[in-house]
C-alpha positions in Angstrom: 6.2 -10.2 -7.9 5.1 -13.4 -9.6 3.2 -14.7 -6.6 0.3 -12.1 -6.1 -2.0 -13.1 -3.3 -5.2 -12.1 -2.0 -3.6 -11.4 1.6 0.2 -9.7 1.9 2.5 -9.1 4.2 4.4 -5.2 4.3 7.3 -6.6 2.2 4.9 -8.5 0.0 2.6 -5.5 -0.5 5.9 -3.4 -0.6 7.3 -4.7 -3.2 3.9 -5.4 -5.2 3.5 -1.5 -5.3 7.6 -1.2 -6.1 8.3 1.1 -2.9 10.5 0.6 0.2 9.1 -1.6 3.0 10.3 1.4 4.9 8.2 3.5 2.8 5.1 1.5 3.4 5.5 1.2 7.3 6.4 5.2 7.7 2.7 5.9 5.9 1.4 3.5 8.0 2.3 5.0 11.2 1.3 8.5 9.9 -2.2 7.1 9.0 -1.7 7.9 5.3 -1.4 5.3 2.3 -2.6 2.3 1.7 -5.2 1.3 4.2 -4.5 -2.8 6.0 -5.4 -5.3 8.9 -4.5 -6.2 12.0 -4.4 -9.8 12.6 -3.6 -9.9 16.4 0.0 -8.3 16.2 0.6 -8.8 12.0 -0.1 -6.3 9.8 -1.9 -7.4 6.6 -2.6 -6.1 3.1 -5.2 -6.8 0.5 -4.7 -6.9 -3.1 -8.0 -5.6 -3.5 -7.1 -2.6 -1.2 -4.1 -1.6 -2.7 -5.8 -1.6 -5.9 -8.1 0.4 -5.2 -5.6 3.2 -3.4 -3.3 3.2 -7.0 -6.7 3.9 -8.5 -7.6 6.7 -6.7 -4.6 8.6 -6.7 -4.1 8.5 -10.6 -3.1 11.9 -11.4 -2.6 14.0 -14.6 0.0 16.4 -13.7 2.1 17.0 -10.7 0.2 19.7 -9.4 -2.9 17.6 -8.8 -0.4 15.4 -6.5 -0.2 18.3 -4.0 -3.7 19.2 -2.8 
């Protein structure tokens, strides 16, 4: 993504972290992932929030990935 703004929409932010937009809503409407905001009825992510989710779930091993 050359573009990278402050404020994304699901296919922006999809594609920033290199998943399906699928991907991204399906975590979204299980509550997990990458937390985001509401803007009346548009769904919004921030840079700064996505960020910080790849940061804390850096992992050394596969194992760590399932607790």
């Amino acid at each position: 993504m050359s573009d990278v703004r402050e404020v994304m929409t699901t296919l922006q932010a999809a594609d920033y972290l290199q998943i399906s937009k699928q991907k991204l809503e399906i975590d979204r409407h299980k509550g997990r992932g990458v937390v985001f905001t509401k803007i009346g009825r548009l769904i919004r992510y921030r840079k700064s929030d996505i960020d910080a989710y790849l940061a804390g779930n850096v992992r050394k091993n596969t194992i760590e990935a399932q607790s």
